[in-house]
BALOBA-1460 file (C-alpha; in Angstrom, 3 decimals):
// residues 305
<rec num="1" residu="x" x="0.000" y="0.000" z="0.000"/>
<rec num="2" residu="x" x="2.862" y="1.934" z="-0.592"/>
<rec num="3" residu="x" x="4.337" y="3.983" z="-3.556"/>
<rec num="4" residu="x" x="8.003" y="5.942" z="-3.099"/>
<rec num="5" residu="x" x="7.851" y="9.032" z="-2.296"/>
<rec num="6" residu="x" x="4.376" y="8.707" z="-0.383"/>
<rec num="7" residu="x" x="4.335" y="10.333" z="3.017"/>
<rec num="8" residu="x" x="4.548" y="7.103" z="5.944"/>
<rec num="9" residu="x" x="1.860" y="6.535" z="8.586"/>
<rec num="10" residu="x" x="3.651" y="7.124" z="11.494"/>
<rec num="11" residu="x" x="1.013" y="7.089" z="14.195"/>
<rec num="12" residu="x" x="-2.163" y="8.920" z="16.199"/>
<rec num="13" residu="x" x="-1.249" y="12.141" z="18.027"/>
<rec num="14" residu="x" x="-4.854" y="12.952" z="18.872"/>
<rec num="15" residu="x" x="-8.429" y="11.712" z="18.386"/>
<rec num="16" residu="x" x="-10.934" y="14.752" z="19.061"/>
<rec num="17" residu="x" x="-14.541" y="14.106" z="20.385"/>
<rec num="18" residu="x" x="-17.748" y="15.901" z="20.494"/>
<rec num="19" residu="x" x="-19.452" y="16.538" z="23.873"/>
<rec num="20" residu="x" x="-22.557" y="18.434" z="24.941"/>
<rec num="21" residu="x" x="-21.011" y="20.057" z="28.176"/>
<rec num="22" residu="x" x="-17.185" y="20.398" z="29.166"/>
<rec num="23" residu="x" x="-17.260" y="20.135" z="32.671"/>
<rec num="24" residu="x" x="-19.929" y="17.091" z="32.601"/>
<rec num="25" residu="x" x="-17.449" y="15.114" z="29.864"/>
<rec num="26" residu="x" x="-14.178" y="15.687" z="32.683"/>
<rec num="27" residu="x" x="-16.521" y="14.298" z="35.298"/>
<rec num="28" residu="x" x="-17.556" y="11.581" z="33.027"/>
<rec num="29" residu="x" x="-14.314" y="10.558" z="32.167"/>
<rec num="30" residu="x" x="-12.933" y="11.108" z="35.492"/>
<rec num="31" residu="x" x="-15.365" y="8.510" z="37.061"/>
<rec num="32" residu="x" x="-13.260" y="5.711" z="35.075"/>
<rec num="33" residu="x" x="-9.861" y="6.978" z="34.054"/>
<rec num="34" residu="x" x="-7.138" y="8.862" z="35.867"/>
<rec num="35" residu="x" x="-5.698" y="11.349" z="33.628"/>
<rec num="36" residu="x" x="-3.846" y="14.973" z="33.624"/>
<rec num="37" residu="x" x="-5.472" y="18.116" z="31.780"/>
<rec num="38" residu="x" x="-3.388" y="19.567" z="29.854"/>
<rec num="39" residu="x" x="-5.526" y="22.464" z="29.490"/>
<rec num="40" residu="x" x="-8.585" y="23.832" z="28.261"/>
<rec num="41" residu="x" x="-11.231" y="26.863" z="27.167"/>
<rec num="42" residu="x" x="-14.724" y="27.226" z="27.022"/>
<rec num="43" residu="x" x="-15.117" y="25.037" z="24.017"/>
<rec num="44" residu="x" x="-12.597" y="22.991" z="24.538"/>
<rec num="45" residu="x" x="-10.463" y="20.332" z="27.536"/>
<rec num="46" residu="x" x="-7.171" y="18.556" z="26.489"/>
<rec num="47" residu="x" x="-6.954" y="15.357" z="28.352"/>
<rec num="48" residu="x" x="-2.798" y="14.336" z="28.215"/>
<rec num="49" residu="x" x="-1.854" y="10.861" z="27.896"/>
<rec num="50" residu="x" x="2.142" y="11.847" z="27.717"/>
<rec num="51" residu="x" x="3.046" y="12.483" z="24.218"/>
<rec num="52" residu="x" x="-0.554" y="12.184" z="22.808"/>
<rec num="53" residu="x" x="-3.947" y="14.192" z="24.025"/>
<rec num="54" residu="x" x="-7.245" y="13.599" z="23.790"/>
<rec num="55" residu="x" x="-9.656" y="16.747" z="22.603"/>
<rec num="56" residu="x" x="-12.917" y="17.038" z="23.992"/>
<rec num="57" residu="x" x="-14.802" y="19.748" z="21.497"/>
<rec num="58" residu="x" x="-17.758" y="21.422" z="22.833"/>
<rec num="59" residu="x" x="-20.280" y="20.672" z="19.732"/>
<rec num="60" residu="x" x="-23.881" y="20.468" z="21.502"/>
<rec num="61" residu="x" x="-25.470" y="20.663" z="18.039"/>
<rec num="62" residu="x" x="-23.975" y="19.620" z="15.170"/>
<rec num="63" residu="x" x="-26.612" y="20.596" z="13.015"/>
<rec num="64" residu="x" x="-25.642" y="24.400" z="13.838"/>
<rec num="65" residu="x" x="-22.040" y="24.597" z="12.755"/>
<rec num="66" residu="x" x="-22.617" y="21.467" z="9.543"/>
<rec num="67" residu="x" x="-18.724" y="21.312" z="9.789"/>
<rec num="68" residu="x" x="-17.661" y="17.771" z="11.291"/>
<rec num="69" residu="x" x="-15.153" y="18.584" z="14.528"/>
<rec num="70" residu="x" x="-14.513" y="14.788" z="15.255"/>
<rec num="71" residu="x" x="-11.243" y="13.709" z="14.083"/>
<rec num="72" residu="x" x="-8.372" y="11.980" z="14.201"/>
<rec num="73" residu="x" x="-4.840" y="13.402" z="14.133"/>
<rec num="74" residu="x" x="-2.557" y="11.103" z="11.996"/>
<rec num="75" residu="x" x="1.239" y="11.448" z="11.772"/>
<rec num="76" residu="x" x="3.369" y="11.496" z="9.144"/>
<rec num="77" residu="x" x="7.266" y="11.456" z="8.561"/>
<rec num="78" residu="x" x="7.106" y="13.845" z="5.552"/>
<rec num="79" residu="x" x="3.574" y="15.976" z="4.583"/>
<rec num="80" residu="x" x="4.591" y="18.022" z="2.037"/>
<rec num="81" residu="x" x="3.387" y="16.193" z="-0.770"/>
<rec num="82" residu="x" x="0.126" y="15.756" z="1.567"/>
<rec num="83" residu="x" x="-1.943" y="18.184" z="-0.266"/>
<rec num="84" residu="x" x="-1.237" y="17.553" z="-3.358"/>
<rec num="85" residu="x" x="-1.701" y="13.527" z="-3.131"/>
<rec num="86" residu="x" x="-5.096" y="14.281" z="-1.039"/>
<rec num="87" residu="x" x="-6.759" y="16.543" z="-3.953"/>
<rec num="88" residu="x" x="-5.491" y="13.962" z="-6.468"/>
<rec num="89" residu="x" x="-7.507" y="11.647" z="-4.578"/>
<rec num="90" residu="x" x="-10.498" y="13.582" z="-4.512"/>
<rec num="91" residu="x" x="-10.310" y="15.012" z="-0.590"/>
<rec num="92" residu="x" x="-12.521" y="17.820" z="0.488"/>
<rec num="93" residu="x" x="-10.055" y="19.943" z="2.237"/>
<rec num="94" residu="x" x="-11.835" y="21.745" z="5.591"/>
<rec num="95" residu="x" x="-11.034" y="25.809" z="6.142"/>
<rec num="96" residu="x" x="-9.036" y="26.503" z="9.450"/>
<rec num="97" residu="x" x="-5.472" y="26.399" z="10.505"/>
<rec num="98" residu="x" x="-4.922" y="23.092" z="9.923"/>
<rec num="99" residu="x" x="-4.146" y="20.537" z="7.189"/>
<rec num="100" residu="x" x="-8.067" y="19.007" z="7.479"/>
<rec num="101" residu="x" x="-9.720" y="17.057" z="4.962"/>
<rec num="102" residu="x" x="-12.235" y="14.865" z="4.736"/>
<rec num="103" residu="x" x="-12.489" y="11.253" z="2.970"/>
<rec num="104" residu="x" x="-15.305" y="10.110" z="0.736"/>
<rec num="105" residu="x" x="-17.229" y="8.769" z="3.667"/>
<rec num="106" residu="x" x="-16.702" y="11.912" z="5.602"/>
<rec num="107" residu="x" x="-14.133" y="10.948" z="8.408"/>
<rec num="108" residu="x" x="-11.875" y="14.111" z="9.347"/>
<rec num="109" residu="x" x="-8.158" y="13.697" z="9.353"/>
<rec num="110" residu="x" x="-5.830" y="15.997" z="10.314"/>
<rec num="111" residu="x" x="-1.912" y="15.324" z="9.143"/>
<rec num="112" residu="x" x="0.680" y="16.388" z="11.771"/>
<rec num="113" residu="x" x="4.310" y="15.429" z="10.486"/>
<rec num="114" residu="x" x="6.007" y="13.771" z="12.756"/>
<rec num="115" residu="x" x="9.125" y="16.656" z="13.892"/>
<rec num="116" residu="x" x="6.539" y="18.784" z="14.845"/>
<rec num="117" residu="x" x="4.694" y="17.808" z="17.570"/>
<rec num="118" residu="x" x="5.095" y="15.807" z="21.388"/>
<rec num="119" residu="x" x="4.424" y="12.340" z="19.832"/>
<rec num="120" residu="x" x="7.138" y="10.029" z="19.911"/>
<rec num="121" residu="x" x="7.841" y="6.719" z="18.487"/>
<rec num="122" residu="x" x="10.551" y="4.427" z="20.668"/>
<rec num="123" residu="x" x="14.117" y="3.425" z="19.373"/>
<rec num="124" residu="x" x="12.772" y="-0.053" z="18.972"/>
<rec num="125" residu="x" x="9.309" y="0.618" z="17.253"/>
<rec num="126" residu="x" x="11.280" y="3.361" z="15.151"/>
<rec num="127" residu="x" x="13.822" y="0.969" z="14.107"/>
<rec num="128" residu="x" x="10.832" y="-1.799" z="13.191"/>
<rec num="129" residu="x" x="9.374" y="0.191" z="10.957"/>
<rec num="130" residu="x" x="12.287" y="1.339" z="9.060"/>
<rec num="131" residu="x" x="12.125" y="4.710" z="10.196"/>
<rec num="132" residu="x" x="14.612" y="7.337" z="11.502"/>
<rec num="133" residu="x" x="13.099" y="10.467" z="12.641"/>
<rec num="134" residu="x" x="13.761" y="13.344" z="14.734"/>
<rec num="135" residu="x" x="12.333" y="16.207" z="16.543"/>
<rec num="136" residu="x" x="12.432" y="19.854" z="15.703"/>
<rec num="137" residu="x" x="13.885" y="22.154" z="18.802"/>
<rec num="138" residu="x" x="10.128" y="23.465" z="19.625"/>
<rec num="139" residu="x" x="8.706" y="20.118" z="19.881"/>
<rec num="140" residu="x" x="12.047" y="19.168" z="21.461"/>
<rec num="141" residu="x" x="12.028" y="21.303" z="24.144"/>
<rec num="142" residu="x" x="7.971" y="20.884" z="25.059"/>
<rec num="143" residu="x" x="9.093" y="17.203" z="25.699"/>
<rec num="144" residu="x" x="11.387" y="18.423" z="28.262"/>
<rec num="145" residu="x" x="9.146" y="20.371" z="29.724"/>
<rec num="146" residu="x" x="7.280" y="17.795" z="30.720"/>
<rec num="147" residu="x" x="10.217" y="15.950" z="31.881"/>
<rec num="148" residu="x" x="10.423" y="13.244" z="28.452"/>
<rec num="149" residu="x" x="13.416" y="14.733" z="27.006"/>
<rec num="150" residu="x" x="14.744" y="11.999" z="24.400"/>
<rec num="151" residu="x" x="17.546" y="10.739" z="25.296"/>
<rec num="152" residu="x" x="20.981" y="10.941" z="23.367"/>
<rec num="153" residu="x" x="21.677" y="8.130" z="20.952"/>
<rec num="154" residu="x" x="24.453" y="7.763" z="23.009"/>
<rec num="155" residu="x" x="22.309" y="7.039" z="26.167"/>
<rec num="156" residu="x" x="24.003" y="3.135" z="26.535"/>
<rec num="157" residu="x" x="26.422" y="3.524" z="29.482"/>
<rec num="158" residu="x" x="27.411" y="-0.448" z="30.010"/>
<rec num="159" residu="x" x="29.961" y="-1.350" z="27.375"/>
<rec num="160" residu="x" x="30.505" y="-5.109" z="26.401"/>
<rec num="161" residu="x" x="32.866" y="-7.313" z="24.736"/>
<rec num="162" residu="x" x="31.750" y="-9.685" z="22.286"/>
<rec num="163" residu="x" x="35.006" y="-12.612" z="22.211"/>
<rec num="164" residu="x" x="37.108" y="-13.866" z="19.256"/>
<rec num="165" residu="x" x="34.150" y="-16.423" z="17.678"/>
<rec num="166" residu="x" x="31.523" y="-14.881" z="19.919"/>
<rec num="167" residu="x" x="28.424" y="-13.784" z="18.609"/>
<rec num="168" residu="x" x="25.280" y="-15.774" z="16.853"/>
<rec num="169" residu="x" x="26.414" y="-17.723" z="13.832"/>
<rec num="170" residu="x" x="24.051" y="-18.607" z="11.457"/>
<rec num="171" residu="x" x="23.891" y="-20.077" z="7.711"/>
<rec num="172" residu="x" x="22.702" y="-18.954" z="4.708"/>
<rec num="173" residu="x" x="20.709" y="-20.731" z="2.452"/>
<rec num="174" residu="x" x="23.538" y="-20.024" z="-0.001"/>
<rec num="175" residu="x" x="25.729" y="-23.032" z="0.572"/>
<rec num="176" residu="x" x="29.004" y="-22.233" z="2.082"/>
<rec num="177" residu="x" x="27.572" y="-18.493" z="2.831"/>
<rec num="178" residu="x" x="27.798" y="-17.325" z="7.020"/>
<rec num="179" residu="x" x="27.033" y="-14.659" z="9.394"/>
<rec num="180" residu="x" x="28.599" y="-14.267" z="12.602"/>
<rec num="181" residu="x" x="26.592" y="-11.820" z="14.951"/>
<rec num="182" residu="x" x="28.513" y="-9.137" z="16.680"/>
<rec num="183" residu="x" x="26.518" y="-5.557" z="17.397"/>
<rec num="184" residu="x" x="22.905" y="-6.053" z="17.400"/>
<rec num="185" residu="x" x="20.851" y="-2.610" z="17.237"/>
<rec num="186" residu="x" x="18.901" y="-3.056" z="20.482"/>
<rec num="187" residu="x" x="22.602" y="-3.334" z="22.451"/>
<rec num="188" residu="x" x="23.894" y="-0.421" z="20.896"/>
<rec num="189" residu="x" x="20.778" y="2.542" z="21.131"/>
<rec num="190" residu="x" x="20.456" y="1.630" z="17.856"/>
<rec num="191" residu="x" x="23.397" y="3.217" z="16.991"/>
<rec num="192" residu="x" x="25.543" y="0.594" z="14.850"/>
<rec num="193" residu="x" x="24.720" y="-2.912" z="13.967"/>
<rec num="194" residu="x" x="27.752" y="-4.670" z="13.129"/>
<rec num="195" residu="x" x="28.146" y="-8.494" z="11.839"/>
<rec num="196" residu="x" x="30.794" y="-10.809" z="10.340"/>
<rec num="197" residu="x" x="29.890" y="-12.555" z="7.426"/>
<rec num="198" residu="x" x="31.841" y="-15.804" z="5.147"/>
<rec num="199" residu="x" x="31.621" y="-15.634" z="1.433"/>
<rec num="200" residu="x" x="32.601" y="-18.810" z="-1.049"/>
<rec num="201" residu="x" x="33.871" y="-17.583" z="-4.354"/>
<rec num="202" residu="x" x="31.907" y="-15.956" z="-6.541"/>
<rec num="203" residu="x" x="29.354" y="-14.769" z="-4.095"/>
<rec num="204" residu="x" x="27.227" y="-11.684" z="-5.554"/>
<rec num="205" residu="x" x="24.631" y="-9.070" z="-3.399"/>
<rec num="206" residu="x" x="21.877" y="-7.505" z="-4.426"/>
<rec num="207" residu="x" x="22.243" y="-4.246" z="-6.354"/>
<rec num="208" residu="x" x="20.658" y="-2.037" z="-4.010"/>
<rec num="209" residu="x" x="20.483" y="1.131" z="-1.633"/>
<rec num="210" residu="x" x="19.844" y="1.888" z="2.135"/>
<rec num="211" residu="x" x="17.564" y="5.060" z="2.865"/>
<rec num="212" residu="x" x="18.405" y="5.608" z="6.251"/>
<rec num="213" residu="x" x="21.365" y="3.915" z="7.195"/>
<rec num="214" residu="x" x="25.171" y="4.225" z="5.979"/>
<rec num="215" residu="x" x="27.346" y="1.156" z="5.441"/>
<rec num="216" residu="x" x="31.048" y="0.112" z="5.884"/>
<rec num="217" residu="x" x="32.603" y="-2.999" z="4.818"/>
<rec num="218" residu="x" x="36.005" y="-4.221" z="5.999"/>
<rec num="219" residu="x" x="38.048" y="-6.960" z="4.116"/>
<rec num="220" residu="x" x="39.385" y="-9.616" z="6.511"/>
<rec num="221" residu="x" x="40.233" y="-12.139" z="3.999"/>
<rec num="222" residu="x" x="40.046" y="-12.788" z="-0.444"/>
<rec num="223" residu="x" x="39.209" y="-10.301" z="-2.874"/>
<rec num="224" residu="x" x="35.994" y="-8.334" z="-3.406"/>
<rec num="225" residu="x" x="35.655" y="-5.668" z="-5.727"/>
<rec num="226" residu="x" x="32.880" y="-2.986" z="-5.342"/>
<rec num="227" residu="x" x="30.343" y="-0.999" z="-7.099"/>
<rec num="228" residu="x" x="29.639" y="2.452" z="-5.465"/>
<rec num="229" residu="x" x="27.449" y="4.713" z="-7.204"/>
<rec num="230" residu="x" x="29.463" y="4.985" z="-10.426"/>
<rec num="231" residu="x" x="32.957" y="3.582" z="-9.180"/>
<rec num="232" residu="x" x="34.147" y="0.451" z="-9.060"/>
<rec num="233" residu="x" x="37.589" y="-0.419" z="-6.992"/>
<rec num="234" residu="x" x="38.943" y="-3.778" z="-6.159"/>
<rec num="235" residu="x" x="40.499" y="-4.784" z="-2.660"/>
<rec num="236" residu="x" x="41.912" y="-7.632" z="-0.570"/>
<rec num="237" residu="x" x="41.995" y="-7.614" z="3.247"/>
<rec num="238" residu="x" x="42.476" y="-4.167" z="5.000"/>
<rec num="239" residu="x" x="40.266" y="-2.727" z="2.210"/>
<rec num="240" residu="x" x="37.525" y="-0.550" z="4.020"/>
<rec num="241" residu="x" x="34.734" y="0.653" z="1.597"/>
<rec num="242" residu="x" x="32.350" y="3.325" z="2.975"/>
<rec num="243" residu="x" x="28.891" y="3.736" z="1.189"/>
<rec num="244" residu="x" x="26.670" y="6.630" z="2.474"/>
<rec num="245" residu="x" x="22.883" y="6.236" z="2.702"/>
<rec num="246" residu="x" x="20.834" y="6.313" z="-0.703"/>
<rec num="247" residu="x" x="23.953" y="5.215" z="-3.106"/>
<rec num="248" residu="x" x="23.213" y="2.208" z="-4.935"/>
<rec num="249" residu="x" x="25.605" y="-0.364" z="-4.495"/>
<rec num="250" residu="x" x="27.149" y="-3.960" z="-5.180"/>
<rec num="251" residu="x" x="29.980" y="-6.404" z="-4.278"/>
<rec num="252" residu="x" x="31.002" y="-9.443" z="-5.670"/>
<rec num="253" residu="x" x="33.648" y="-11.992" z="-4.403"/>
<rec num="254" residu="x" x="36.590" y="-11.713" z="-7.016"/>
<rec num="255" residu="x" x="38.925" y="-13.835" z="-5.729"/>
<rec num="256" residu="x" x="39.570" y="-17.967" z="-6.198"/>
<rec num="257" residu="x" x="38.690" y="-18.691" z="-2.596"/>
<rec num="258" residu="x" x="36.647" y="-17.961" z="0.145"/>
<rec num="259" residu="x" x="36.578" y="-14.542" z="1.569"/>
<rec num="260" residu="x" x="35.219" y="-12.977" z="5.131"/>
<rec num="261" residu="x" x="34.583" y="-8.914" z="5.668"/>
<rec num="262" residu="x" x="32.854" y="-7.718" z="8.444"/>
<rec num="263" residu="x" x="29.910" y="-5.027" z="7.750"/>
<rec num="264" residu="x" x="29.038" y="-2.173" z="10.287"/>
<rec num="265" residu="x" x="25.306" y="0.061" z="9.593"/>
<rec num="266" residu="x" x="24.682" y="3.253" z="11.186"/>
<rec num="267" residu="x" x="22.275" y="3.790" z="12.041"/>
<rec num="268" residu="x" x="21.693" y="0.753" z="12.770"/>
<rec num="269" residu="x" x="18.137" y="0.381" z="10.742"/>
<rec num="270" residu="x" x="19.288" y="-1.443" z="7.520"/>
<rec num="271" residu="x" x="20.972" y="-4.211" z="9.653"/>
<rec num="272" residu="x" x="16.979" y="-5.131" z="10.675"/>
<rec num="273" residu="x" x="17.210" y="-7.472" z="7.358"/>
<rec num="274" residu="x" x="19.715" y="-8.989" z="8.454"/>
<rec num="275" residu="x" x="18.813" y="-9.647" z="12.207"/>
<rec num="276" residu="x" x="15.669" y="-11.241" z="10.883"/>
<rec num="277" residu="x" x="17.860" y="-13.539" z="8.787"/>
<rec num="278" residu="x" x="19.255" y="-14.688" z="11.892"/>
<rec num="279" residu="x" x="16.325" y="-15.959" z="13.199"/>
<rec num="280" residu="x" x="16.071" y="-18.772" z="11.489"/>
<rec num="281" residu="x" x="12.427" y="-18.354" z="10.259"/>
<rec num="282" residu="x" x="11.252" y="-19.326" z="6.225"/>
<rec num="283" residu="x" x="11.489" y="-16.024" z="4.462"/>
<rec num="284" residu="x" x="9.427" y="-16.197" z="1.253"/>
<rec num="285" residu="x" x="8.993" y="-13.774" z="-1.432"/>
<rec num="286" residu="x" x="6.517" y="-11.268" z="-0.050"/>
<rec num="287" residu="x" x="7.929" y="-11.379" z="3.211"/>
<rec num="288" residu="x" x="11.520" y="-10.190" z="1.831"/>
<rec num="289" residu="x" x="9.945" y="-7.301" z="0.459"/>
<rec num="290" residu="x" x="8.074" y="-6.461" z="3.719"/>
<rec num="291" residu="x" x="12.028" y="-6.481" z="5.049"/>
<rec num="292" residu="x" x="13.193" y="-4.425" z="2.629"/>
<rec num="293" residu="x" x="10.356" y="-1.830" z="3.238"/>
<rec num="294" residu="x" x="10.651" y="-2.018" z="6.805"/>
<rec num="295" residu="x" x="14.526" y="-1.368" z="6.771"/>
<rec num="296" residu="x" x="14.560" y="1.212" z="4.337"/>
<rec num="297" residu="x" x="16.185" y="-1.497" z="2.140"/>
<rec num="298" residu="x" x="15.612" y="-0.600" z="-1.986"/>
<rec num="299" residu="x" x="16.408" y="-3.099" z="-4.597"/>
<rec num="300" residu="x" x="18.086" y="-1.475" z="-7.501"/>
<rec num="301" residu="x" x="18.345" y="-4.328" z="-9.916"/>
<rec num="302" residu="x" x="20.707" y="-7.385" z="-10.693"/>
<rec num="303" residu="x" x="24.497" y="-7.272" z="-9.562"/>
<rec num="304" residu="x" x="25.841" y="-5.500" z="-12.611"/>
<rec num="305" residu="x" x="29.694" y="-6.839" z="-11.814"/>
């Protein structure tokens, strides 16, 4: 259900409702939940729940005003093409302050991108969905405010070793083909994800890019030449190759034996394909390109080397 350049469902910041009298709703509500207001007007209460509200809209007729008020606040990692891809669809767009609209069975949505408001996704749930967002300094600072700050990427204080052969090994269906396990995203903030991996003789990748993530490969062993962007250079161990986020790129195993390299991602989204991998689970055709969408993985085309 998605198309590049679409903007991505991110979450709900706020679902609005319609009462008949502000002060009855609050005592309504407060009979069965606890909550915090996080403020409120004549026509209006904002009931917090952290980064995401509730809006209770005074609307005692909505006959009067015609206008639906109930709606739900969606978020979005990018809405500038919002507009545009909304009228194409045939939208009805509602006056105010807001980017409102209505869909053709008349359900209001308002679109809130993602930098600009309290609403935050965690590391982990980020990370799952192939996302890597951040906050501007307004929406930034309101989270401190309330004492949520987000904390630094560099907020992992316990270091670790992993030994000489530690790690998870697993096999690839590829006969002969390895990974060895080293920095899994969850154990590093999700800063790096870093893995070892064995490679029998004229072993190709895919052609492809990463979105959000940047890649390094080192050369322990053999010879591998790479394809970055338009370049192509050939290597043998101590070789480092550094390809940034959104360059497509290939490698090939060029040498007459087997060859190892060990492959860093930072962030450490992209490595999410590979992670999965190591589970062990039957990956079939649909399901790879779920990965690849989830980990801002893109598929080029075949191996040109």
């Amino acid at each position: 259900m998605a198309e590049k350049n679409q903007p991505r469902l991110v979450g709900i910041n706020h679902v609005a409702i319609e009462v008949g009298n502000i002060d009855e709703a609050l005592a309504w509500y407060g009979q069965i939940f606890a909550f915090t207001l996080r403020g409120r007007s004549e026509r209006n209460a904002f009931v917090d729940m952290g980064d995401q509200f509730i809006n209770m809209r005074l609307e005692p007729d909505y006959a009067v005003s015609g206008v639906e008020k109930r709606h739900v606040g969606l978020v979005v990692d990018d809405r500038s093409r919002i507009i545009e891809q909304a009228k194409a669809a045939g939208a009805r767009f509602v006056d105010g302050p807001y980017l409102d609209f209505l869909d053709p069975w008349g359900n209001r949505l308002e679109i809130i991108e993602y930098a600009n408001i309290q609403f935050t996704k965690a590391p982990n749930v980020m990370r799952g969905m192939g996302l890597a967002l951040t906050k501007n300094d307004k929406a930034k600072q309101e989270l401190a405010d309330k004492g949520m700050a987000e904390v630094a990427a560099d907020h992992v204080t316990q270091g670790f070793v992993v030994p000489a052969g530690g790690g998870r090994h697993f096999d690839s269906p590829t006969p002969g083909r390895c990974f060895a396990m080293k920095l899994l995203g969850r154990e590093t903030g999700e800063s790096i994800m870093m893995f070892e991996e064995t490679l029998p003789a004229g072993t190709r990748s895919l052609f492809h890019l990463h979105h959000d993530s940047d890649e390094v490969i080192w050369v322990l062993a053999g010879e591998f030449t790479f394809k970055i962007g338009d370049e192509v250079i050939v290597g043998g161990p101590g070789t480092c190759a550094f390809i940034p986020r959104n360059i497509p790129h290939a490698w090939v195993n060029t040498g007459s034996e087997t060859g190892r390299i060990l492959a860093l991602y930072t962030p450490a989204g992209a490595g999410g394909v590979i992670e999965a991998m190591a589970e062990g689970r039957p990956i079939d055709k649909e399901e790879w390109s779920k990965l690849y969408a989830r980990h801002r993985w893109e598929v080029v085309g075949a191996n040109p080397l």
